[in-house]
Every structure is written in structure tokens, then in C-alpha cells.
N, CA, C and O atoms as a GROMACS GRO file, in nm:
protein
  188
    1UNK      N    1  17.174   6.133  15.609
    1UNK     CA    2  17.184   6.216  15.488
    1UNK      C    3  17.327   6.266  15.469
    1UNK      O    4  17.358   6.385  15.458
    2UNK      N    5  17.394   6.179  15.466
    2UNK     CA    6  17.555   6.199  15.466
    2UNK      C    7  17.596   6.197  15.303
    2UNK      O    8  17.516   6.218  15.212
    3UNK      N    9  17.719   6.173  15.288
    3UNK     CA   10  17.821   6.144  15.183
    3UNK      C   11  17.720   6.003  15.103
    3UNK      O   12  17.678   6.008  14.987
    4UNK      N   13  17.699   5.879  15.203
    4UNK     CA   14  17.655   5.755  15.148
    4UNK      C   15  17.534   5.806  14.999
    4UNK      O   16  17.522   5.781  14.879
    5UNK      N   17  17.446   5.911  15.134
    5UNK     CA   18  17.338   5.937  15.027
    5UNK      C   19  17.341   6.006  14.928
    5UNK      O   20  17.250   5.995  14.847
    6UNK      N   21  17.461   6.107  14.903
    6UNK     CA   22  17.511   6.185  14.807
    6UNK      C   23  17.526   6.079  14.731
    6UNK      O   24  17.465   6.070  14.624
    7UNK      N   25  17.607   5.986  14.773
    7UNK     CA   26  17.684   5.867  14.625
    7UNK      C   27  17.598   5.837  14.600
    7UNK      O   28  17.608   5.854  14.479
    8UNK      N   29  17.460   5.782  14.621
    8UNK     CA   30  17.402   5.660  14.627
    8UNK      C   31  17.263   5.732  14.479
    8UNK      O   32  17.191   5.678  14.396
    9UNK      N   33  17.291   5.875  14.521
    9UNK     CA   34  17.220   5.947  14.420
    9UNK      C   35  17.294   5.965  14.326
    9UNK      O   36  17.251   5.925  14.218
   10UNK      N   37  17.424   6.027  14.329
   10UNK     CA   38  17.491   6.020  14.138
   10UNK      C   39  17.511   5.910  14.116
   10UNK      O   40  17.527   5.905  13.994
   11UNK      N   41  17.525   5.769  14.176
   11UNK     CA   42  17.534   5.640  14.111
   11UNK      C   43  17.410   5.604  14.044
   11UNK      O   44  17.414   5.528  13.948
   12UNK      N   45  17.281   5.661  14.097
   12UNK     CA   46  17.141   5.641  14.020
   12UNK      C   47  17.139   5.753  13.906
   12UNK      O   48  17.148   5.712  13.790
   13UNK      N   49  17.134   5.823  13.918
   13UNK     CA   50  17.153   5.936  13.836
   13UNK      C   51  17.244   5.884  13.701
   13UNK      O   52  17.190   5.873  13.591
   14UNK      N   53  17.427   5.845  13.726
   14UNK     CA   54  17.434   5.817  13.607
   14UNK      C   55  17.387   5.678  13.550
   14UNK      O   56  17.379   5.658  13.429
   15UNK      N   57  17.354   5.576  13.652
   15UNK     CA   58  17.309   5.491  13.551
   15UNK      C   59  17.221   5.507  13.487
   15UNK      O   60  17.226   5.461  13.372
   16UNK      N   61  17.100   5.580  13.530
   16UNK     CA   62  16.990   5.633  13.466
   16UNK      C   63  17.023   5.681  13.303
   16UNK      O   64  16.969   5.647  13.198
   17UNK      N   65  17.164   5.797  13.335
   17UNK     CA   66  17.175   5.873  13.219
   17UNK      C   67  17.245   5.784  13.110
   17UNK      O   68  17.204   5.779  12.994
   18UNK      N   69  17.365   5.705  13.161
   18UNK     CA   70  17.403   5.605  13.112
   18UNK      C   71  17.252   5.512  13.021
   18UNK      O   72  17.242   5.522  12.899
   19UNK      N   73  17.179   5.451  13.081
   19UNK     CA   74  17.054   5.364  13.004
   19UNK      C   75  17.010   5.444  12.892
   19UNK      O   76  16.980   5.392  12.784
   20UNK      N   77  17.004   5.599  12.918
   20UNK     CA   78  16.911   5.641  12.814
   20UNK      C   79  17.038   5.661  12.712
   20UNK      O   80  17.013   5.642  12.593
   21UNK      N   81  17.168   5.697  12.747
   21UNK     CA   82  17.276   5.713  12.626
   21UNK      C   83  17.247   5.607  12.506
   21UNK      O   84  17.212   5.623  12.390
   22UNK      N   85  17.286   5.458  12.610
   22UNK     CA   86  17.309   5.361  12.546
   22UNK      C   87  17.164   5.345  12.455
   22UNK      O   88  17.166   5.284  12.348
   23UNK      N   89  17.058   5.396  12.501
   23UNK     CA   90  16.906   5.308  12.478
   23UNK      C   91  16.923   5.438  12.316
   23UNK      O   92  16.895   5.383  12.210
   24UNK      N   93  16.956   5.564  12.306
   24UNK     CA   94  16.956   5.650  12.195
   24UNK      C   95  17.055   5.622  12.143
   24UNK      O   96  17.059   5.674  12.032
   25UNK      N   97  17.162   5.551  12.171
   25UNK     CA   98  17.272   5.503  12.025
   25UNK      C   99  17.236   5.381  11.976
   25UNK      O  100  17.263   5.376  11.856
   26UNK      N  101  17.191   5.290  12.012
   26UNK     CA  102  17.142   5.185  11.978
   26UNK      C  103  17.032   5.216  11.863
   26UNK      O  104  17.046   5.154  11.758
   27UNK      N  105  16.934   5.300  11.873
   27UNK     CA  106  16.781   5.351  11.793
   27UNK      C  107  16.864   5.419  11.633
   27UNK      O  108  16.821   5.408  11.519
   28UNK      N  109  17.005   5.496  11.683
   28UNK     CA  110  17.056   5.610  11.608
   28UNK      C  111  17.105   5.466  11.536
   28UNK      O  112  17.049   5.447  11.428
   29UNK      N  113  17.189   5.371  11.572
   29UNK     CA  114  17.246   5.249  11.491
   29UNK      C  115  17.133   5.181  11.386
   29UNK      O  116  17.139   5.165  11.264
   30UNK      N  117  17.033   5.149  11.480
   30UNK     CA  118  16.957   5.082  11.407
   30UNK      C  119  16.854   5.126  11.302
   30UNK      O  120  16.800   5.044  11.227
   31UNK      N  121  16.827   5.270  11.300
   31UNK     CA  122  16.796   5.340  11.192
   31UNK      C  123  16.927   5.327  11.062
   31UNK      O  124  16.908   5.315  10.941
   32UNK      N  125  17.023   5.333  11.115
   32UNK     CA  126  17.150   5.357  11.012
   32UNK      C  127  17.150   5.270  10.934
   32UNK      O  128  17.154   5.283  10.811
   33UNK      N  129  17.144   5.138  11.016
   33UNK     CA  130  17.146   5.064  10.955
   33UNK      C  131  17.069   4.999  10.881
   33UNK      O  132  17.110   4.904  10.814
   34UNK      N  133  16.944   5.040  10.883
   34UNK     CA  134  16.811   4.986  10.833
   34UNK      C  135  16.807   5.064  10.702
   34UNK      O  136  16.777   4.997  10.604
   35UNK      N  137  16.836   5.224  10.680
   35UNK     CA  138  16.881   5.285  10.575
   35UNK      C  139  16.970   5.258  10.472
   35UNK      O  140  16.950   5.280  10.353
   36UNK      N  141  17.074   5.205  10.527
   36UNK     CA  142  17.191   5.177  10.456
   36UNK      C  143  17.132   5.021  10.383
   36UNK      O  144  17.176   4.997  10.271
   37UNK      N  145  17.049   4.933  10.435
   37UNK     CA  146  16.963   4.814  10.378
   37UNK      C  147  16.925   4.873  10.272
   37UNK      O  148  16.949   4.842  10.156
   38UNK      N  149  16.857   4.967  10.318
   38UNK     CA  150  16.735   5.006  10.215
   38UNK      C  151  16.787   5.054  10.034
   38UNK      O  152  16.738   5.012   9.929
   39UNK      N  153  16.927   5.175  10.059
   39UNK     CA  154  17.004   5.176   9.981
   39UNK      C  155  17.052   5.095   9.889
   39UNK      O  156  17.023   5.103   9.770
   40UNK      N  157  17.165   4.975   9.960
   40UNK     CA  158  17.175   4.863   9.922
   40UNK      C  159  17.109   4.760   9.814
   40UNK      O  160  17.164   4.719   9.712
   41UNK      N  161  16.962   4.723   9.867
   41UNK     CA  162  16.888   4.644   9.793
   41UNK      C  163  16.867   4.757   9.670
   41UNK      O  164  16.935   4.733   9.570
   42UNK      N  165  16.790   4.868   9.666
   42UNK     CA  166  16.780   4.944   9.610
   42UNK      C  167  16.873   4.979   9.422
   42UNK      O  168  16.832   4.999   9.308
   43UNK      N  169  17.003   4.968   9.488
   43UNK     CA  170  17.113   4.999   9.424
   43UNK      C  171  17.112   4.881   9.347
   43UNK      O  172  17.154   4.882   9.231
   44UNK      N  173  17.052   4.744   9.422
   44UNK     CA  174  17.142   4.626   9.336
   44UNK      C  175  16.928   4.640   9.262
   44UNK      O  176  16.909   4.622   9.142
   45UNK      N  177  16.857   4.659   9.316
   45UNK     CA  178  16.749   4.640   9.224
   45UNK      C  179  16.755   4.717   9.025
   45UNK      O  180  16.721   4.656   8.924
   46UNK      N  181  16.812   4.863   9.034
   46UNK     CA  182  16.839   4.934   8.989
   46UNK      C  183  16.975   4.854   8.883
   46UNK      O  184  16.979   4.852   8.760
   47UNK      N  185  17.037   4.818   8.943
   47UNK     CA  186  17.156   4.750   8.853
   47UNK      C  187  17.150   4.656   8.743
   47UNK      O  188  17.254   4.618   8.689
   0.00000   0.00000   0.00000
């Protein structure tokens, strides 16, 4: 229960936190962008 196991826990820890960053910007993108579709067609339906 040294130093090794200290690292061996914030290296899990941030990848963990790291996965969920990446896994909630990805959802935040792909809403954006699914909106900004929606707009789009919208705008040219309207035109």
C-alpha cells in the first residue's frame, strides 16, 4: 500500500473522469448539432 497504489488509483480515477468528460461533450456536440439540422432544414423549408 505504497506510492504504486496511490498512482495506480488517480490513474483510474482520472481515466474514469476523463471517459465521462469526453462521453458529456460528445452528447453536448451531438445535440448541437442535431439542432442546428433542425434549424437549417427548417429555414430553407420556410424560404
Amino acid at each position: 500500500m505504497g506510492e504504486d497504489y496511490t498512482r495506480r488509483i488517480v490513474k483510474e480515477l482520472t481515466k474514469i473522469a476523463l471517459t465521462d468528460l469526453w462521453r458529456e461533450y460528445n452528447s453536448i456536440e451531438r445535440d448541437f448539432w442535431e439542432k442546428h439540422e433542425e434549424a437549417i432544414a427548417e429555414y430553407f423549408q420556410h424560404s
